[in-house]
PATORRO-556961 format. One line per 8 residues: number of its first residue (from 1); their letters; for each residue y, z, x of N, C-alpha, C, O. Coordinates in pm, whole numbers, plus 50000, padded with zeros to 5 digits. Each point is the difference from the previous one (the first is absolute). Layout:
NUM	A	Y/Z/X/Y/Z/X/Y/Z/X/Y/Z/X ~ ...
This chain:
1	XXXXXXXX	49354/44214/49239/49992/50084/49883/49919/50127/50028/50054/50109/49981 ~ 49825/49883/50063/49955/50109/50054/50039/50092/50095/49999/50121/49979 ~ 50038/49824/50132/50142/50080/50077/50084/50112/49949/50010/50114/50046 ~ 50049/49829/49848/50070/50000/49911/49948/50170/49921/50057/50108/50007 ~ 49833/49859/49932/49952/50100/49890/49969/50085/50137/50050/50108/49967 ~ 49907/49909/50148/49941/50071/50091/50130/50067/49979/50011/50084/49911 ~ 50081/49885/50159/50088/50064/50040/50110/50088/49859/50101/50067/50021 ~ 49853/49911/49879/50032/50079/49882/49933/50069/49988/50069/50095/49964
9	XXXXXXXX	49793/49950/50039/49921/50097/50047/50034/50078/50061/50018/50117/49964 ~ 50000/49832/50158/50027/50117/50121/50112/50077/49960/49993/50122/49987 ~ 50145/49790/49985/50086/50079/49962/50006/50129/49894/50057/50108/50020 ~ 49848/49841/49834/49951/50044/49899/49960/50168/50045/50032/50113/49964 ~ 49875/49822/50140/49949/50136/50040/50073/50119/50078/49986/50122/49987 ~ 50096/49803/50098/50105/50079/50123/50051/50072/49902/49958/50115/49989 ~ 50144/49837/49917/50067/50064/49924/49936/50116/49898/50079/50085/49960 ~ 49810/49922/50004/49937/50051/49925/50002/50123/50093/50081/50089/49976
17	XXXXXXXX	49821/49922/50149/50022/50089/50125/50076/50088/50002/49988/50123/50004 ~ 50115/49792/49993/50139/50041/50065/50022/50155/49856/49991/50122/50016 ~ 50042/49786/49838/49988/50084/49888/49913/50109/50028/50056/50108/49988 ~ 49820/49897/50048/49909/50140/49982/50045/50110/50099/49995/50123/49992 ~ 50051/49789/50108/50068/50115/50136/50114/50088/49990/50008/50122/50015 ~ 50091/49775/49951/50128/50090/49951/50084/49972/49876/50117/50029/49973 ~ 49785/49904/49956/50037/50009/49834/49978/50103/49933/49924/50089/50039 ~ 50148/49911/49834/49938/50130/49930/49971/49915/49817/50074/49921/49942
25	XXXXXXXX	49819/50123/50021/49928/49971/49861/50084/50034/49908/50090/50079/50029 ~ 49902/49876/49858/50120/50043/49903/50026/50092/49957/49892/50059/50001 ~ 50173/50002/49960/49980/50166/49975/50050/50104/50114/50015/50121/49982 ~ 50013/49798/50157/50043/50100/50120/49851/50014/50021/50014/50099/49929 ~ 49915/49899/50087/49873/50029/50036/49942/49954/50105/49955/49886/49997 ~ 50033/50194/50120/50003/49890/50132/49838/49922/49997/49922/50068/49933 ~ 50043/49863/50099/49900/49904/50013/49847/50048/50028/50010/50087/50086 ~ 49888/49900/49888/49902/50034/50101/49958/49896/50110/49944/49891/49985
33	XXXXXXXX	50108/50186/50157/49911/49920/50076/49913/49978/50059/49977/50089/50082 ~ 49937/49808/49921/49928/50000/50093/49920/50091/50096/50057/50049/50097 ~ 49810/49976/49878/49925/50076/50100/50038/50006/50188/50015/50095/50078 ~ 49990/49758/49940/50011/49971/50091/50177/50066/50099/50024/49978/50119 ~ 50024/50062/49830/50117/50064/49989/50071/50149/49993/50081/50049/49921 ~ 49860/49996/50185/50004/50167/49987/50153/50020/49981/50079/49918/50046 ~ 49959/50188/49889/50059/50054/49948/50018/50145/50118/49903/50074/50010 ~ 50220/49955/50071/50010/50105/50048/49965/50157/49963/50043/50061/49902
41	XXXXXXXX	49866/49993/50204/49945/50116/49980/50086/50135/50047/49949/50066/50090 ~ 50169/49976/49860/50114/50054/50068/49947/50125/49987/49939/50015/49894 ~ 50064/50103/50199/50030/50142/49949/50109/50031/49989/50088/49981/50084 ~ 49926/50081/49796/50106/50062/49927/50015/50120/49956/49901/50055/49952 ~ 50248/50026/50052/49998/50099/49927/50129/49983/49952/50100/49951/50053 ~ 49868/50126/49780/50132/49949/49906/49984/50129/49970/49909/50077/50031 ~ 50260/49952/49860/49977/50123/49882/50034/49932/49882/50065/49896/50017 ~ 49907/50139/49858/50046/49986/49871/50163/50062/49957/50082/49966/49915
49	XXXXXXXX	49916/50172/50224/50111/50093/49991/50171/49932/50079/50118/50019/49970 ~ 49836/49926/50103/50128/49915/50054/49916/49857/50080/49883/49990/50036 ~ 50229/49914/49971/49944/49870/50077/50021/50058/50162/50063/50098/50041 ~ 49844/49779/50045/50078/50038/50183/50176/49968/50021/50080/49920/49951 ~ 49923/50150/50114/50182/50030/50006/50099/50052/49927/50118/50002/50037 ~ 49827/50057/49824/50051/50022/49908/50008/50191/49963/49899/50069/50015 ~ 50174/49964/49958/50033/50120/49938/49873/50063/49968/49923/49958/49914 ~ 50058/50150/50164/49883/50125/49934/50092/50058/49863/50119/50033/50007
57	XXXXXXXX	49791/49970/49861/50035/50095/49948/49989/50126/50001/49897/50063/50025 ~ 50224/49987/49943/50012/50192/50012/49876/50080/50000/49975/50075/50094 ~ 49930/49909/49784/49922/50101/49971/49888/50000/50076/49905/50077/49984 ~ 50107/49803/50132/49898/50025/50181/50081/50041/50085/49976/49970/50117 ~ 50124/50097/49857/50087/50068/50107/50004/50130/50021/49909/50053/49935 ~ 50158/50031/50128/50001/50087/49977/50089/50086/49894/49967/50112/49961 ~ 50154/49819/49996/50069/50009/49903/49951/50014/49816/50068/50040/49905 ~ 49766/49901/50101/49901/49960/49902/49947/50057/50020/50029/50102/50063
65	XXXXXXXX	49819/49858/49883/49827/50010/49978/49962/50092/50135/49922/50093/50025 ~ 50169/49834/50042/49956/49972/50170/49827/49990/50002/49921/50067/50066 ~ 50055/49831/49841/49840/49943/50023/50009/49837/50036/50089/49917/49984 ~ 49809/50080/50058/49956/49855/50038/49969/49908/49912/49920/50004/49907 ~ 50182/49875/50145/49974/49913/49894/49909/49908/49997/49968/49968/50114 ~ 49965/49963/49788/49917/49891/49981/49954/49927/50124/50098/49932/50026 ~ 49815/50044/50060/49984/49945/50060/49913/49906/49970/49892/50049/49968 ~ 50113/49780/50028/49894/49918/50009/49963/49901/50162/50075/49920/50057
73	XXXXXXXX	49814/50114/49972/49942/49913/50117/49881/49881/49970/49898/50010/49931 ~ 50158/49867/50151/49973/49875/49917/49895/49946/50163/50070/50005/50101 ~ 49869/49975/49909/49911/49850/50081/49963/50084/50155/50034/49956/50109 ~ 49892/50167/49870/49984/50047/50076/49891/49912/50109/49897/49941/49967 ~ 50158/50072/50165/49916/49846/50101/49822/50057/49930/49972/50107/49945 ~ 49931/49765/50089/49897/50052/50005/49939/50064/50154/50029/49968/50115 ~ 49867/50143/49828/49944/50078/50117/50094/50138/49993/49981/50102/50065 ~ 50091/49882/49869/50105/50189/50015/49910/50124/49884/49967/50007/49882
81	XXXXXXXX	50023/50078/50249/49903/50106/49995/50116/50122/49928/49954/50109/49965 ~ 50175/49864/50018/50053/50102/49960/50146/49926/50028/50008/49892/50058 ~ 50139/50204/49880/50127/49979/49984/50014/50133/50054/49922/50094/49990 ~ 50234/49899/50092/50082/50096/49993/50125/49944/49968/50047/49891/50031 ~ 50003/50211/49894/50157/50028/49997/50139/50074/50107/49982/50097/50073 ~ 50095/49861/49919/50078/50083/50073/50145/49967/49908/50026/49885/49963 ~ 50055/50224/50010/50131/49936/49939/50093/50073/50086/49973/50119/50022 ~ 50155/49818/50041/50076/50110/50068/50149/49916/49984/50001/49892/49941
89	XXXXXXXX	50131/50167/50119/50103/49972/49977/50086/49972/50152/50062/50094/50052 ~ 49936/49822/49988/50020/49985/50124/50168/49997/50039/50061/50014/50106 ~ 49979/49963/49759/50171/50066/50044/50034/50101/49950/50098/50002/49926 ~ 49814/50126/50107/50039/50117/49973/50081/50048/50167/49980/49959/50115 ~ 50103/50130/49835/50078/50050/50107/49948/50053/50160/50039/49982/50116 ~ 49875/50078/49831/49902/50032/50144/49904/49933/50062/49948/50060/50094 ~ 50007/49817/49879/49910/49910/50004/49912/50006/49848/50011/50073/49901 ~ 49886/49797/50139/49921/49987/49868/49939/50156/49951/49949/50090/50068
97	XXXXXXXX	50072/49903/49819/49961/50124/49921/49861/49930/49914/50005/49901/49927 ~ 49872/50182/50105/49849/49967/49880/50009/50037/49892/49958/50116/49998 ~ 50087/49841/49864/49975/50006/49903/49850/50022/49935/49986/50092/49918 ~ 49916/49835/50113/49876/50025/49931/49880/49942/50093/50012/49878/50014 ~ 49865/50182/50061/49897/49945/50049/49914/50014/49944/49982/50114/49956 ~ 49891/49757/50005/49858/50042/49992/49931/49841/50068/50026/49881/50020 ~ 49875/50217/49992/49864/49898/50052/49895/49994/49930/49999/50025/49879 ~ 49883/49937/50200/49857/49980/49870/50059/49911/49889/49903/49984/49926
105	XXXXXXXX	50194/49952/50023/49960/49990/49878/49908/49861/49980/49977/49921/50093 ~ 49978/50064/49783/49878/49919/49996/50064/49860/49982/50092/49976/49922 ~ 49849/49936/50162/50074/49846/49988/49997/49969/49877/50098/49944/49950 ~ 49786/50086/49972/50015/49943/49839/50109/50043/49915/50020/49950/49889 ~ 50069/50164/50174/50098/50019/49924/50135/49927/49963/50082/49966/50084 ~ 49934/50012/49762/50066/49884/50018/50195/50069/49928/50111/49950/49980 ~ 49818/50198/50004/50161/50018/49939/49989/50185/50078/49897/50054/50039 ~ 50216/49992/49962/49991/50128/50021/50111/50025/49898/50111/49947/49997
113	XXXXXXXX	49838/50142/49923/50090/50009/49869/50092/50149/50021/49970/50098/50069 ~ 50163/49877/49835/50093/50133/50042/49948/50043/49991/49898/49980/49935 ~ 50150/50159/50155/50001/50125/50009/49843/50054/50071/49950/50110/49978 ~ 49979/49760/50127/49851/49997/49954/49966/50019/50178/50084/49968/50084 ~ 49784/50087/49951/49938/49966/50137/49866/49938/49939/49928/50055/49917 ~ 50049/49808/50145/49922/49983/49996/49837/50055/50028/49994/50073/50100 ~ 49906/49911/49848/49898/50071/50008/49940/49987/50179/50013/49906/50079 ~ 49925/50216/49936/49957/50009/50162/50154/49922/50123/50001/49983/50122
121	XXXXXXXX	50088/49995/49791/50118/49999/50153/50031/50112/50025/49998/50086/49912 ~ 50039/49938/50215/50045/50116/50078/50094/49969/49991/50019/49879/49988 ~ 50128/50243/50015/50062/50057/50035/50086/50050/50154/49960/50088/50076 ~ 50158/49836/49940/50039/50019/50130/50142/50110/49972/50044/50016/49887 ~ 50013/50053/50233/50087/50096/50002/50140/49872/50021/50010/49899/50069 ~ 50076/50164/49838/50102/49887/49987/50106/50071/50076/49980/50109/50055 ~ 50139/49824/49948/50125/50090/50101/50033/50117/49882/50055/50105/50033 ~ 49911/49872/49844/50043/50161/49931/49901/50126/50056/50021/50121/50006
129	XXXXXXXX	49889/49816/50022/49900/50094/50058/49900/50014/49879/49937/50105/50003 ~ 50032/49797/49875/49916/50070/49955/49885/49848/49970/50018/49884/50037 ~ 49889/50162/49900/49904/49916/49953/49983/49902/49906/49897/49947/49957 ~ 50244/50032/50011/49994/49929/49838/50137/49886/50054/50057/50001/50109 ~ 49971/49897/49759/50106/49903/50018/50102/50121/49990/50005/50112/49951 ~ 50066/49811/50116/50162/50035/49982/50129/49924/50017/50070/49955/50091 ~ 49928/50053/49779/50120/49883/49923/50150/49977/50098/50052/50100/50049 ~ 49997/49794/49970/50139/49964/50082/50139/50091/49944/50071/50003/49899
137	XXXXXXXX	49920/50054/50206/50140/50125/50016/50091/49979/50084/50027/50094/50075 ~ 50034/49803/49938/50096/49977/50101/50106/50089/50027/49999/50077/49903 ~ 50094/49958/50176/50156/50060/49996/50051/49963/49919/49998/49880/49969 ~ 50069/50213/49965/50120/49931/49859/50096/49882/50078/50004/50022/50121 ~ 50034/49919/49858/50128/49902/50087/49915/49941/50068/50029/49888/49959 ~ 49876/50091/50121/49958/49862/50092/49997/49929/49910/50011/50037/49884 ~ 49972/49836/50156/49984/49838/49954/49861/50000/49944/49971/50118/49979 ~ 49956/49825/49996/49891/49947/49890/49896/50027/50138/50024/49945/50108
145	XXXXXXXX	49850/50156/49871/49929/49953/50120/49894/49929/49932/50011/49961/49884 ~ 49857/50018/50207/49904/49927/49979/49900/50080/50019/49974/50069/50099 ~ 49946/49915/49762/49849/50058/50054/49869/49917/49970/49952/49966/49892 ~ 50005/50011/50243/49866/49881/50008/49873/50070/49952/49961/50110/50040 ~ 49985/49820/49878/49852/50038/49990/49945/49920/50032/49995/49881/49968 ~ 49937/50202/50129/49885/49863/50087/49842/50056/50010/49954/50097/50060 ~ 49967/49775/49837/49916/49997/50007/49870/49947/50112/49972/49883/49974 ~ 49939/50180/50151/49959/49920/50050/49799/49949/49958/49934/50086/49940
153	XXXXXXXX	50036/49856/50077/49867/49984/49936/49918/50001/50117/50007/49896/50065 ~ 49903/50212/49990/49917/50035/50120/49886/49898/50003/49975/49920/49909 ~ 49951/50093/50219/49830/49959/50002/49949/50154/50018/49882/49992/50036 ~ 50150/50121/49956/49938/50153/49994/50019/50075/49884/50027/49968/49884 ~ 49958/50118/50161/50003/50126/49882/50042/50101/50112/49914/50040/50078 ~ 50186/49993/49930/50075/50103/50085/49897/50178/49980/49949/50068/49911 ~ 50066/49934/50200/49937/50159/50026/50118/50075/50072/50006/50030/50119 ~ 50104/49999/49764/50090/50087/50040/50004/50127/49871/49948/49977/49891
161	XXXXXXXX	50097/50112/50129/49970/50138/49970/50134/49954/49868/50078/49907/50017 ~ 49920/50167/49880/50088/49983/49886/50160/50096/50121/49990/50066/50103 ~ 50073/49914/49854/50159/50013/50074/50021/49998/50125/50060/50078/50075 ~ 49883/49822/49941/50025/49918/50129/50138/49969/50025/50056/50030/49894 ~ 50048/49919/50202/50137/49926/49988/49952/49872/49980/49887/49952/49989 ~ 50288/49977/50009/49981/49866/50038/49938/49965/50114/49905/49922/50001 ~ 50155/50144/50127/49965/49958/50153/49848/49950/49991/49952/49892/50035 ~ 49975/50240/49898/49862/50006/50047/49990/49840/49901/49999/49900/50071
169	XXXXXXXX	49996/50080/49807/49989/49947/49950/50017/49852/50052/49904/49925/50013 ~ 50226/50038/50016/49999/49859/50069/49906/49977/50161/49952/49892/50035 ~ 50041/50209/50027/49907/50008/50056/49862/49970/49977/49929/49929/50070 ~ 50036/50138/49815/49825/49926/50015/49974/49895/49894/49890/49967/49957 ~ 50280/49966/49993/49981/49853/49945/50023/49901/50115/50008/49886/49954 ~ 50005/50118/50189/49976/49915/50097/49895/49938/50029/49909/50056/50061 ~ 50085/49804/49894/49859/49927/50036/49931/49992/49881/49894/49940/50015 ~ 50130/50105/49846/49951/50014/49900/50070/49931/49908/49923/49948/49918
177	XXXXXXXX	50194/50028/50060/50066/49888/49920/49999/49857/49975/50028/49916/50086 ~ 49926/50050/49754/49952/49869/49986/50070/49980/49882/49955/49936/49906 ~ 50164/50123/50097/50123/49928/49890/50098/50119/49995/49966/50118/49994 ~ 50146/49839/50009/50064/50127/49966/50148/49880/49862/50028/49881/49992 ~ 50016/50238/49940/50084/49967/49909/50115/50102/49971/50003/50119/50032 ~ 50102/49801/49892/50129/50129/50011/50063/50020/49856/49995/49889/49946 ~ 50053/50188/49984/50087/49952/49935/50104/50062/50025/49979/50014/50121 ~ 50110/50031/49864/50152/50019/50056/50096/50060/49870/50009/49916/49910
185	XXXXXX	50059/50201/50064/50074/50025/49855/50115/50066/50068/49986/50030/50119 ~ 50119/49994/49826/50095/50010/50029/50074/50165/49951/50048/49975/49890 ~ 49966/50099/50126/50087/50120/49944/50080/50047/50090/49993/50012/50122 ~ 50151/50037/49727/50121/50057/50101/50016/50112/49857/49970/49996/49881 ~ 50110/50124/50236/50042/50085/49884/50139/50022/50016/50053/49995/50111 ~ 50006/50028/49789/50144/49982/49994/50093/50175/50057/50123/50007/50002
């Protein structure tokens, strides 16, 4: 009999376990678990303005606003002394084309809002040649290209001069990268 009740216990409990791990509370409400149970620390970058893989809207193009859209950055590693950006279009006709560079920006930053530079980021020289974003302009008729925004999260604070290139730029993020992240949007013009 005791055997017995032991082993209804145990089960009692397994199952209970089991519920807090990949059950969900009533309501859709996923569970709280457990301390003991870390929860992945991902860096991320999302927009509010399109999902990854998904359609840029117009008014970040050049056809639009041609401003920058919403940016949010999520779980920056710990120890990052600073973020850079880089956004470029790598199936542009002549090779990758730079859409938008900056550096400095402050790890605590957790959104870069349209149309916005974040405070104390620098400024890199893009393939338009100038200092600011510049929205996806593809050839009328190509296929849908892709433009990555990639966020990387430093251990420095870059000592590069405001309109710097990319070159220089990926250059003195060598040896300094302690997360990098992407998101990816899509524009074609008809």
């Amino acid at each position: 009999m005791r055997l017995l009740f032991i082993g209804a216990i145990c089960i009692l409990a397994a199952g209970t376990i089991i519920f807090l791990i990949f059950g969900k509370w009533r309501g859709g409400r996923e569970p709280n678990l457990p301390q003991s149970l870390p929860m992945a620390n991902t860096f991320i970058l999302k927009s509010a303005a399109f999902k990854d893989n998904d359609f840029i809207p117009a008014q970040y193009t050049c056809e639009g606003e041609n401003v920058n859209p919403l940016l949010e950055i999520l779980n920056a590693p710990e120890g990052t002394q600073s973020l850079a950006l880089i956004m470029e279009d790598p199936d542009a006709p002549r090779g990758t084309w730079d859409h938008w560079i900056l550096w400095n920006i402050d790890p605590r930053t957790h959104y870069i809002l349209q149309d916005t530079v974040p405070m104390r980021a620098v400024q890199g020289k893009t393939s338009f040649g100038a200092l600011r974003y510049g929205g996806p302009c593809p050839p009328r008729g190509d296929k849908p290209h892709r433009y990555l925004f990639k966020v990387y999260a430093l251990d420095v604070i870059l000592d590069l001069p405001e309109g710097a290139e990319k070159a220089e730029l990926e250059k003195a993020l060598v040896g300094h990268i302690r997360g990098e992240t992407t998101l990816t949007g899509l524009y074609q013009r008809k």
